[in-house]
N, C-alpha and C positions, 0 to 999 in steps of 0.2 A: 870272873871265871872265864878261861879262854876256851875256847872253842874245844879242844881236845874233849877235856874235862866234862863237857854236855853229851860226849858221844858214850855210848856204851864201855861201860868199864871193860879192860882184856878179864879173862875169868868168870865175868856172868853166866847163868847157864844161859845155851842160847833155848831151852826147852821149859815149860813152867817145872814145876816137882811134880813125881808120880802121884802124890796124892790131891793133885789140882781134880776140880771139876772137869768131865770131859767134854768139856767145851771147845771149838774152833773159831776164835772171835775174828775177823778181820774189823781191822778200826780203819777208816774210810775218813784219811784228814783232808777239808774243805773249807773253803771260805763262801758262804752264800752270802750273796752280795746284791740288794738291789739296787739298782742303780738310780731310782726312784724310790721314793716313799714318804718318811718322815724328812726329807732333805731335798732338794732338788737334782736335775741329775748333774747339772755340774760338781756337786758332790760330789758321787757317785763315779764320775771319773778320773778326779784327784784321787780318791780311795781304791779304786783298781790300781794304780798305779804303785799304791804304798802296800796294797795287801799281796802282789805278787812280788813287788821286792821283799816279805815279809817273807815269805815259803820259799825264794831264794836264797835267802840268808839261811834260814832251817836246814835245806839240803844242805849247803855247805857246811853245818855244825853237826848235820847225824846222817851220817851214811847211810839208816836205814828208815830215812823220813822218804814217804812219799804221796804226795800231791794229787787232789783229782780237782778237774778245773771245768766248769758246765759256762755256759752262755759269752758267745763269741766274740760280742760287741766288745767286752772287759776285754779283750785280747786286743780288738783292733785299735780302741782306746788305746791302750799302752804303747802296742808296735806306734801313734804317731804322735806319742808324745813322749815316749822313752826307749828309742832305739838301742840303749846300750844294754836297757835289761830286758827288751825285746829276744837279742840276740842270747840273753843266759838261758832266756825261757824255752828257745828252740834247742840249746845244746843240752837240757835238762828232757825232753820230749825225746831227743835221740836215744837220752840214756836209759828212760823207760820211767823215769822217778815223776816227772811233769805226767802226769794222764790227761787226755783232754776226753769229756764225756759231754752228753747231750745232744752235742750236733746243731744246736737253733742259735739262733742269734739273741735268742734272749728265751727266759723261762715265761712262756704269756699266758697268760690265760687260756684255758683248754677246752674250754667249751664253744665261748661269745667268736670268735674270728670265723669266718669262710675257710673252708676248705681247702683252697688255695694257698689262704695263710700260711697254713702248717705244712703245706708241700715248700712255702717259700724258707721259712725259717730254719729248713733243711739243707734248700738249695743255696742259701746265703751262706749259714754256718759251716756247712761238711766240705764246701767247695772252698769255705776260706784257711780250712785245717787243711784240708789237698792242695791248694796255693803256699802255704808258706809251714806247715809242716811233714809234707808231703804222706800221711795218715788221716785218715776220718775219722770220727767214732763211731764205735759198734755197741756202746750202751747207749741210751736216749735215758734222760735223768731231768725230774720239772719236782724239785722235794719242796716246792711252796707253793703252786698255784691251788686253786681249791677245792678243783673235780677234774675230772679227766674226760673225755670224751671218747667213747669205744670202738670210733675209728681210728686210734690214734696207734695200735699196733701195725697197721694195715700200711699206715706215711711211717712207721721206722723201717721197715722190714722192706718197703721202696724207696730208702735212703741210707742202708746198708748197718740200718743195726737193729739184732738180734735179743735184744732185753730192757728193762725200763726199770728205773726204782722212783718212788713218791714217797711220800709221805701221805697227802690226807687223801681220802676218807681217814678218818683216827678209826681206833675201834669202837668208841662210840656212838660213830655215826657209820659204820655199816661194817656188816657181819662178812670181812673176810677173812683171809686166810694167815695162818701167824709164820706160814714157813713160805717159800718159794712158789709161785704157781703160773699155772700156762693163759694168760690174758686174750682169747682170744676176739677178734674184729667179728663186727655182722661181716665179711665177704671171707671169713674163714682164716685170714692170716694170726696166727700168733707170735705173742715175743712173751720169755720167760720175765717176770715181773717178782719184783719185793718189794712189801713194803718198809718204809724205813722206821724201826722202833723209837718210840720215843720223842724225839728230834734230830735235823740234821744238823744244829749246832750245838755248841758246849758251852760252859765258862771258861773263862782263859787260864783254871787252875786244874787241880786234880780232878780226873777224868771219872770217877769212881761214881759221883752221882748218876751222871750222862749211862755208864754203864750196869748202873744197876737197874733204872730205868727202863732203859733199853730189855735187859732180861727177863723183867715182868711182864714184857707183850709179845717175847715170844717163845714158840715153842722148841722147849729146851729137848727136847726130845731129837730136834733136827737139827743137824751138824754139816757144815759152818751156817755160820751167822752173822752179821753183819752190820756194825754199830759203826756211825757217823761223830766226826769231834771236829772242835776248830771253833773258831770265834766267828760269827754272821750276823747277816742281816745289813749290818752297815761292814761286813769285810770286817778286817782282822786276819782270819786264818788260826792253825794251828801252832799255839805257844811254845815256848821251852818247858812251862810248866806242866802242859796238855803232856808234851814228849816225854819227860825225866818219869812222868806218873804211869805213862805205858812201862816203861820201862822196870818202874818200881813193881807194878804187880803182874809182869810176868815171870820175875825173878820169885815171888812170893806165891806165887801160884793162884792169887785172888781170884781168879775171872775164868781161870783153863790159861788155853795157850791164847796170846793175843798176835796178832801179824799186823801191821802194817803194811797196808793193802790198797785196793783202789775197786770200784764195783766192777770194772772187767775181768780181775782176779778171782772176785767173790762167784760170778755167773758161770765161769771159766770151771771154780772147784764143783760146783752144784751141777751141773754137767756131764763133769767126768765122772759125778758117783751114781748118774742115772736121773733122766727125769721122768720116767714113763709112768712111777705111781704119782706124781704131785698133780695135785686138784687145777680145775680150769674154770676158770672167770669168765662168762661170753655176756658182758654188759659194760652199761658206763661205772665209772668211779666215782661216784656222789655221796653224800651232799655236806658240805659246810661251806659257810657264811654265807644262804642264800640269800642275803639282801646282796649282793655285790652282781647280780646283774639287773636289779635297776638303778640300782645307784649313778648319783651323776649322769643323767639323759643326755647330756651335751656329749659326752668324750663316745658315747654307744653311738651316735648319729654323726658324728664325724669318723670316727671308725668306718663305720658301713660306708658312706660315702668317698671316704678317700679309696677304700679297697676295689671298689665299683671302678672307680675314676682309674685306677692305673692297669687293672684287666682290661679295660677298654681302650684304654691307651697301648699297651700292649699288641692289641689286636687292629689297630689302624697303623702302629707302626709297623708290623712289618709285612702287610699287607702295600704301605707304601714305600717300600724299601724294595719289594718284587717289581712294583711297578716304575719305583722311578731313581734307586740308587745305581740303575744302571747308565745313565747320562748322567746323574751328578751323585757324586759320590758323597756331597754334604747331606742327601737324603736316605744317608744307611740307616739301620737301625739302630736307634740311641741306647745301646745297652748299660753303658756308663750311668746317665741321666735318668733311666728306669730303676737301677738300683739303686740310685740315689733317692730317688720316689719309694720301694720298696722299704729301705731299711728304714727310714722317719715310718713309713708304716708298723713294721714289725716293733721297731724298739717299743710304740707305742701302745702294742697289744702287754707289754708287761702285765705281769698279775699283780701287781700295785695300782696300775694307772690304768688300763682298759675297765677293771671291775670298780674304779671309781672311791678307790682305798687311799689315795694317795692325797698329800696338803694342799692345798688349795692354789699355790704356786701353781704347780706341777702340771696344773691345767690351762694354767698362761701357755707354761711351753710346749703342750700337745699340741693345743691348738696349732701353734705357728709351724710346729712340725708337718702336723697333717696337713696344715695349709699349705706348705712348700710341698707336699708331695702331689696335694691337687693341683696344684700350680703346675708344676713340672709337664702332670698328665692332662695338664689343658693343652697346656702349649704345642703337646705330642700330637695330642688329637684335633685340634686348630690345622697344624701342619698339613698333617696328611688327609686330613679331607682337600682343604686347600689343592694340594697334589692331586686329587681325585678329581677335585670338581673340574680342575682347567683342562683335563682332560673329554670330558663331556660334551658330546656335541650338544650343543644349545642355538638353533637357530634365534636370527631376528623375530621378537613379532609384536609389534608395535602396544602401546600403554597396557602390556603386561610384564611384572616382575618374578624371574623364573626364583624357584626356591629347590633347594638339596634336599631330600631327608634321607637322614643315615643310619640304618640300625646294624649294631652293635653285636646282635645275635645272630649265631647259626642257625637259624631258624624264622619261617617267616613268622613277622609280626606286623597286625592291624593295633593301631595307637592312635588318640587323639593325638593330634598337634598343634601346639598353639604359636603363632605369628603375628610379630610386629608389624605394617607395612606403613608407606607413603603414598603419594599423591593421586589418591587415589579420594576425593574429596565426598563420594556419593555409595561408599560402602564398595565391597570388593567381594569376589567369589574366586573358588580353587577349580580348577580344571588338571586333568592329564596331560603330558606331555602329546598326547593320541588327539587331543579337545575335547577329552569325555568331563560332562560336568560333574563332580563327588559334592556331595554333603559339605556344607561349612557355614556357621552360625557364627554370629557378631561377638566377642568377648570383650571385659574390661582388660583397656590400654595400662602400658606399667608405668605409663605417667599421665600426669593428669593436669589437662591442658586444653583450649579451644581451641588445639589446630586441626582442620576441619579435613588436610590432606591424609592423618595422620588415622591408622586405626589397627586393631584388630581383631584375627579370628582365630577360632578353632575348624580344624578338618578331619575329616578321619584318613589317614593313612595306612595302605597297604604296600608293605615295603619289603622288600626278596631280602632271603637270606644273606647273613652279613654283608650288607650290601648296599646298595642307594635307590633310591625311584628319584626321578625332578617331576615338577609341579609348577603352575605358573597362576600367579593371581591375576584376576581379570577384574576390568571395572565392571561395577553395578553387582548389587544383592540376589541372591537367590533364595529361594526360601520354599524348598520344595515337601509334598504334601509326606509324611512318617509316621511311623508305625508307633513312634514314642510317645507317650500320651503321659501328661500332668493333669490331675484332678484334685480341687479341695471342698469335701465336702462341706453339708452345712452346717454337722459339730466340728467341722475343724480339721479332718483327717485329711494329710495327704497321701494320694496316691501317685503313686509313680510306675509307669507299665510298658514293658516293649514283648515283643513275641516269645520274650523265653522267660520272662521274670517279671510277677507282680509284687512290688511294694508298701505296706501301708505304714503309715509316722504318725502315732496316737500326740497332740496337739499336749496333753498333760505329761507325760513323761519323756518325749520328744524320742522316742527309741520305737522302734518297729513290732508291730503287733501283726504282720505279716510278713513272711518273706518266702513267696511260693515258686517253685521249680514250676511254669508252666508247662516244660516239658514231659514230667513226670505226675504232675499233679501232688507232689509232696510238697507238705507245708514245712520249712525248715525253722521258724522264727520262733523261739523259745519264751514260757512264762516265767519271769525272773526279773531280781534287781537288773538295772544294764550298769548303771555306778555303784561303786565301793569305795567313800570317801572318809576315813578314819585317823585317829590320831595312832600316832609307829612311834613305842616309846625302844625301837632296837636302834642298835649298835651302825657305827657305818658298813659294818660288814654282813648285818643282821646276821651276830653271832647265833648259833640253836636255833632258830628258824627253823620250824620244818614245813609251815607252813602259812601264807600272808591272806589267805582267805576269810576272811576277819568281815563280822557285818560292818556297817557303816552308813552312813547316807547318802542318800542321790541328790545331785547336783540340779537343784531346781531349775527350769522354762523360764526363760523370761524372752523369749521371741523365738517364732518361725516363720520362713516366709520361702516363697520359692525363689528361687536367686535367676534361673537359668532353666527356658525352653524351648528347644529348637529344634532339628532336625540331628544332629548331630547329638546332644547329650539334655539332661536336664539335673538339674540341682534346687534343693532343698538346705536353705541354710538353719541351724537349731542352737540360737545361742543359749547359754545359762550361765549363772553364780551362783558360789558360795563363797563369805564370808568374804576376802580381798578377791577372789580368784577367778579367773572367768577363762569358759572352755566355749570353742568352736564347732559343734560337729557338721561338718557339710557334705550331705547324702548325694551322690554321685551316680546315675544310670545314662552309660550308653546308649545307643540306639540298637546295636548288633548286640552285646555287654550278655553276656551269661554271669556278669558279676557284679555286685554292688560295693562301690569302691565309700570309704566313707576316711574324710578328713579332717586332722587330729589340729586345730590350733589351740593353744594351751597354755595364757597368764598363769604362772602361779606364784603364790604369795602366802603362804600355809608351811612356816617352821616345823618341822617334827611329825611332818602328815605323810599320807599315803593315797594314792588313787589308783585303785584299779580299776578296765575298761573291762565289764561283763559281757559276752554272748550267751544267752541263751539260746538252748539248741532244743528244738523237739521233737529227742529221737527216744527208743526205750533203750536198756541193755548195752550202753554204750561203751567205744573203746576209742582210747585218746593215742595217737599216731604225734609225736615230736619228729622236727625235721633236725640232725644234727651233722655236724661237717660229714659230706659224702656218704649219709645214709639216712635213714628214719631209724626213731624207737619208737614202740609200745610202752606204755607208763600206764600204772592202776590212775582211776578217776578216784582219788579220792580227796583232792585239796591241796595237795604237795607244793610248793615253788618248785618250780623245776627249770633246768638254762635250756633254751634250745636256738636253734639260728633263726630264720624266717615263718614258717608255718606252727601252728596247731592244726587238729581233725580231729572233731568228733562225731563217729560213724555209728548207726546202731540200727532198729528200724523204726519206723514210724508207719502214720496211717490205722487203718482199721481194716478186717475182712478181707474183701476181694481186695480191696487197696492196699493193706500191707505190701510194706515193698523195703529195703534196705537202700538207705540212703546217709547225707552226710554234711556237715560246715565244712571246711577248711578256710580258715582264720589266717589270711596274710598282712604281714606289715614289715615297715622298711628301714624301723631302729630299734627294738626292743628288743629283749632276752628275757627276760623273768616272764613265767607263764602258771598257771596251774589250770587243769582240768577238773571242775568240781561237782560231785554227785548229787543229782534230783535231793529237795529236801535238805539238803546243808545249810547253814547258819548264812551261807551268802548265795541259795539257789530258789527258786520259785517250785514248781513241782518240777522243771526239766533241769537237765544236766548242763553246766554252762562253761565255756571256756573263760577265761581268766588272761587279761593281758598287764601286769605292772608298769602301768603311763607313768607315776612320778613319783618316787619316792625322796624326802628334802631332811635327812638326818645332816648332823653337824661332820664337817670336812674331819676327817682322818681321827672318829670318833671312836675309842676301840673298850670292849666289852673288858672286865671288869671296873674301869674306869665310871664316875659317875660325874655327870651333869652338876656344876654346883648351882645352885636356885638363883643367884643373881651371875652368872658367868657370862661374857659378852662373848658370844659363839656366830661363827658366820654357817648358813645350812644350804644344804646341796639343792639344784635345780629350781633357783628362786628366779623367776623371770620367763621369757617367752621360749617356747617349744615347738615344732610343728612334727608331726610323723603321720604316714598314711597306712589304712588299712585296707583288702580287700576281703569280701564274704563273695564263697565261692559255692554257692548248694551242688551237690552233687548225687548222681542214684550210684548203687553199686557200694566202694571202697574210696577212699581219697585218691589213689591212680588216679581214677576219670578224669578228675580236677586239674592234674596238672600242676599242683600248686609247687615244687621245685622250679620248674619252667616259671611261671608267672612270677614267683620271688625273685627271680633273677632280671623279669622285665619291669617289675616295679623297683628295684633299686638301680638298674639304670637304663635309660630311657633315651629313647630316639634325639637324633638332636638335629635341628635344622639351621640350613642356612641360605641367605640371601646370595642368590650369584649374578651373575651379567653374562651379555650374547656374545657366544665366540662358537669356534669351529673346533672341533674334536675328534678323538678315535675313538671313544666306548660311548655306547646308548645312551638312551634315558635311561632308562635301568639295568642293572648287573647285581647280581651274587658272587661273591668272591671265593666263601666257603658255608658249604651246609653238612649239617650233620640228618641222617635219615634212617629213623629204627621201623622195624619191620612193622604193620601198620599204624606208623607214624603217631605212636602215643608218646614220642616226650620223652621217653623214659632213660633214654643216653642220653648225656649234657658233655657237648665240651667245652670244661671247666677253665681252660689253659690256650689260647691259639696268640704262641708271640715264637719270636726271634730265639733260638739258639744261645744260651751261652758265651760259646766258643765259637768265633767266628770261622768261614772255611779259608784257603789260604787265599782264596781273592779280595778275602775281607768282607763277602757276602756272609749272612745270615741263615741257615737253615731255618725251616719252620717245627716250633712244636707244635704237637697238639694233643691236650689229653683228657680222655673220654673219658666218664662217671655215668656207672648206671645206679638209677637212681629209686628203682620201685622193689629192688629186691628180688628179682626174678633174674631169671638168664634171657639175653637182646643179640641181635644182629645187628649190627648197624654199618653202613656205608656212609664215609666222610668223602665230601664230593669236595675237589679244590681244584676250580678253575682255575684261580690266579696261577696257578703253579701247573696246569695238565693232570694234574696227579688224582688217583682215591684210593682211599685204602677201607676195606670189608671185612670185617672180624667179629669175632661174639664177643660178649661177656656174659660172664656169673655174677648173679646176687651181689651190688654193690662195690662190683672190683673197679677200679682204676687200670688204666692201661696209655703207656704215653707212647707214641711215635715220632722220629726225628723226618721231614721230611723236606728232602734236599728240594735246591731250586734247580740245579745243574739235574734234569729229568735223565740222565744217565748213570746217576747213582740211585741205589736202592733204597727205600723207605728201611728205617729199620725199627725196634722197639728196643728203648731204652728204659730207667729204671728215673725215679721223681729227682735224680740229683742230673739228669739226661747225659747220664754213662751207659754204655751197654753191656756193662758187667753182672750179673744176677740173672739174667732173662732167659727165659726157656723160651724160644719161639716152638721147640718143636711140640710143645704143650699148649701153648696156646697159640694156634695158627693165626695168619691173617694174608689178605691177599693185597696186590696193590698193581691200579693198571695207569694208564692213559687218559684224557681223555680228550 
């Protein structure tokens, strides 16, 4: 059959028959395509390449076929490995028939990534449809990942699109809306939202299932509507047989009228007939396959860390690019080499492979990806300290070794530090660049050897806003009189106590039967399991999950002992086993430390099991606080899994009488996602209410629910072998605000870094700040989430600087960003949660300006939201 002969006969009606359903269908032809999953992605991108020569070929067979195309990377794939259908694909975009929707470089995961993330998958995707199709999208489109995160209106709507369609939540996994409705963000922005009925793909034959389907979930009452076809999952696309069968039942009047359409058409009609009565959504999009954020521990903790690794990197290059690409122009800002870092990140938040759904290959080459992108952002942040350091004056001063430390944050942070030295044969102390002596106790060496020069220590470090202090190690020990006190009673209990926080560690179940706010005199330490170790006979996705709160057993004691007491820190190491497995916990108090940091080492060797890490909290009346990209939720206590980024809080009150007082946990850590908050009295709580962390779940690789286990099947299962993650307990009075815990989650996943330097002559101090950010009295509450290099270079091939601000407690802040490096500050508010980004030039004779998360300056009302900007 030739091509003619597939296009609409002359003579069809082009309208269905008067007596059709008054339906408005738009059919919405796609190819979902992961580029991961059940295959590897080299698949994945042989298959992009066959599925958009596939809907090339359609357009050329029916004039009235037209194409919607989501996640960018499948584009960038093809432009470099098939330039000639590259070029159909852009003359097909001119013509209006190609649609390109979503905007991100890939559909990820919507919950698990940093906030950042989702600003980047905007900035990669929308900027690379404005590079080579000179159009962005204005739909944002994720019809497989398997929650949404409720800031996720808030990054389209500052990346230049107006609506979003999904698929899950289904309908029976949460009670929304079957017509069109307004989604809106905690900071208020909305984008008009559908869900997609049914599914977003089809069979590659007659569409009639797909659209019946479709009809049953929604409400036919409201006109148009919106049904998805085309062949996915591994690509394909829309058939000839998909097309010939539209065709057939709009002549037949089966369905109403059917269009051929795209979801900016479908948003575009919904629009123009009014959306002032359609209902509004102001939450997240949950919940299905809640085992998929603990699944696979490894690909979540390489995730977090690579994302760490290259914000950080971001933020020394072009800090060193002000300082030093002006003599050499080999030290500009490496934009190229950052994206290249960025996209191995993004591709790898996929919703196959970040939530740990994907075959077991698939995690060979995350790894190496992520690796390359830490790599990348060592090599950046090596660099330009390097740059910094030779700058520093560093006088002579005989048999001491000066040392860098560099942090990372706008904002000052005190940190242990811990350092390698040399020849130094008699023990070693830390001094000020001033001679003032600090705190530093002896620590185990990272090799283990009798050279007698060779040692070292921990210090505490107080280090200015993004920015450096030096230090110099001195010979001979110090070992001065503190406030930290280790005691072990004579049943066994240890104690651990500095002036804000006392500790106690019951010898039989190695978990805390105290944990008291000295400054408040509230007891925060909850009666409860602290392990939940059970067999998980779910799914890799832990299909129907609503909840992993499950009794279980505790991980039996078989040793404690004090590891470390000094002036500087003390530790409490609490091994135990069950059955192959064995876990580490090592209890962590500072000397200054209003927190108890406790670390996570983790054999595991338990096929088809589950461990959750319990807090017991004891407060009454509790209410559970989730931290998720760019905001916090409230969620019921009642047991749920639930994804959230770095913190839980469980705030309520506690005490008695005159003591009653409102107080609080916040529960931080540095790789997990799966959380639940569980109520006094639950089948996994003691009489107090206890937060819930998912440390390991080890279901079989890319196990998928109806599917069944055969009883002798040789299956390989997820997170078998060693683990490490860190938590912190943060008691607090009042709200989780006090705590700070957004701030602290950001300086537990990444961390000051030191290094060894030598005596030379310099222009900058011992110490400098580069950039600080400062909210009105200075609670934390503004973060800025973004401090890199521009885009778009200016025309000297210099880098402007971004920088963008996230308030983060849900209130309205003032905040002044102080930027030495540059002369420059800029002073502005926010509301509850808003993001706000500004471009700011190094040439101090142009204007700061506010741009939008793609750093265009098109969208922006400054005269709505002011800001000032001087000198300094």
């Amino acid at each position: 059959m030739d091509s003619a002969a597939r296009r609409p006969a002359p003579g069809l009606p082009v309208e269905p028959p008067r007596a059709a359903a008054p339906y408005r269908i738009h059919l919405v032809g796609n190819a979902h395509l992961d580029p991961v999953w059940l295959w590897p992605w080299q698949e994945g991108y042989a298959e992009a390449r066959a599925t958009f020569a596939s809907a090339i070929e359609r357009m050329d067979e029916y004039d009235d076929f037209i194409f919607s195309c989501d996640q960018m990377v499948l584009l960038d794939w093809v432009k470099e490995s098939d330039p000639v259908l590259f070029e159909r694909i852009r003359a097909r975009v001119a013509e209006g028939r190609w649609v390109n929707v979503g905007g991100w470089w890939v559909e990820p995961d919507c919950n698990a990534p940093m906030g950042e993330s989702f600003v980047r998958q905007g900035l990669y995707g929308q900027r690379f449809l404005l590079a080579e199709f000179g159009v962005a999208a204005t739909v944002g489109m994720n019809v497989d990942p398997f929650g949404h995160n409720a800031m996720i209106p808030a990054i389209l709507r500052g990346q230049g699109m107006d609506s979003y369609t999904f698929l899950r939540p289904g309908p029976h996994e949460a009670d929304l809306f079957d017509t069109p409705f307004w989604w809106r963000a905690p900071d208020g922005s909305q984008v008009l939202a559908s869900r997609i009925p049914f599914e977003y793909c089809s069979p590659p034959g007659d569409i009639s299932f797909q659209t019946e389907k479709a009809l049953g979930q929604l409400d036919r009452g409201f006109s148009p509507m919106m049904v998805f076809y085309g062949v996915g999952n591994h690509g394909g696309g829309p058939t000839r047989a998909n097309i010939d069968s539209i065709h057939r039942y709009q002549r037949l009047g089966s369905f109403g009228e059917l269009i051929m359409s795209s979801p900016r058409d479908f948003f575009d009609e919904v629009t123009a007939a009014g959306t002032d009565a359609l209902p509004t959504w102001s939450n997240d999009l949950q919940h299905h396959a809640a085992g998929c954020y603990s699944a696979h521990s490894a690909i979540k903790a390489w995730q977090r860390r690579a994302q760490h690794a290259v914000l950080a990197a971001e933020r020394w290059a072009a800090i060193a690019d002000v300082l030093g690409a002006g003599a050499n122009p080999a030290l500009r800002y490496p934009t190229d080499d950052l994206g290249r870092a960025w996209k191995q990140v993004l591709f790898n938040q996929f919703h196959d492979v970040l939530p740990g759904s994907a075959i077991e290959s698939a995690y060979d080459d995350a790894r190496d990806q992520l690796g390359e992108a830490v790599s990348i952002s060592k090599r950046i942040i090596v660099r330009a300290h390097n740059i910094i350091a030779r700058q520093i004056d560093i006088p002579m001063v005989e048999n001491t070794q000066p040392v860098v430390v560099f942090n990372p944050h706008p904002w000052p942070v005190t940190a242990p530090i811990e350092i390698n030295y040399g020849g130094q044969p008699n023990g070693a102390h830390v001094r000020t660049a001033d001679d003032t002596m600090i705190n530093s106790q002896p620590v185990q060496q990272v090799s283990t050897t009798d050279h007698r020069a060779r040692g070292a220590l921990v210090f505490q470090a107080d280090l200015p806003p993004l920015g450096y202090r030096l230090y110099r190690i001195h010979p001979g020990a110090y070992a001065p009189a503190t406030e930290l006190d280790v005691q072990v009673t004579d049943d066994g209990q240890v104690i651990m106590s500095n002036p804000l926080l006392q500790v106690r560690i019951d010898p039989r179940t190695g978990w805390l039967t105290s944990l008291l706010d000295r400054r408040t005199g509230a007891e925060l330490a909850g009666t409860g399991p602290h392990l939940q170790l059970c067999s998980d006979p779910t799914d890799t996705w832990g299909h129907r999950v609503v909840s992993y709160a499950w009794p279980g057993d505790e991980m039996p004691v078989d040793r404690i002992r004090v590891v470390e007491s000094g002036p500087v820190r003390a530790s409490v190491r609490v091994e135990r086993s069950w059955g192959r497995s064995t876990m580490i916990e090592t209890f962590v108090l500072g000397r200054d430390s209003d927190a108890l940091e406790v670390r996570y080492a983790i054999d595991w060797h338990e096929p088809g099991h589950l461990l959750k890490v319990r807090f017991p909290v004891s407060v009454e009346d509790p209410t559970a606080t989730y931290e998720i990209p760019f905001a916090t939720l409230e969620r019921p206590v009642d047991g749920a899994e639930e994804p959230a980024q770095s913190w839980v809080d469980l705030t309520g009150t506690t005490g008695a009488g005159r003591r009653r007082q409102r107080a609080g946990l916040a529960v931080i850590n540095n790789a997990k996602h799966g959380y639940d908050a569980s109520p006094a009295d639950s089948p996994v709580s003691g009489t107090d209410p206890s937060i819930g962390i998912s440390a390991v779940r080890s279901p079989v690789f890319a196990w998928h629910d109806p599917k069944e286990l055969e009883e002798d099947g040789i299956y390989t299962y997820q997170a078998q072998g060693f683990q490490e993650f860190r938590c912190l307990l943060v008691p607090h009075a009042g709200d989780w605000r006090s705590a700070q815990p957004t701030r602290r989650a950001a300086e537990l996943g990444s961390a000051p870094r030191a290094m060894l330097e030598t005596f030379h002559d310099g222009t900058m101090p011992s110490a400098r700040s580069f950039v600080e950010v400062i909210t009105t009295g200075d609670d934390g509450q503004v973060l800025a989430t973004a401090i890199k290099g521009a885009e778009d270079a200016t025309d000297d091939g210099r880098c402007d600087l971004i920088v963008r601000l996230s308030e983060t407690n849900g209130r309205r802040a003032a905040a002044d960003v102080l930027l030495p490096v540059v002369g420059r500050t800029i002073s502005c508010e926010l509301t509850p949660y808003q993001l706000r980004t500004f471009r700011v030039p190094v040439d101090r004779r142009r204007r700061i300006t506010e741009v939008n998360l793609l750093e265009l300056d098109d969208k922006i009302n400054n005269a709505e939201q002011p800001f000032r900007q001087g000198r300094r």
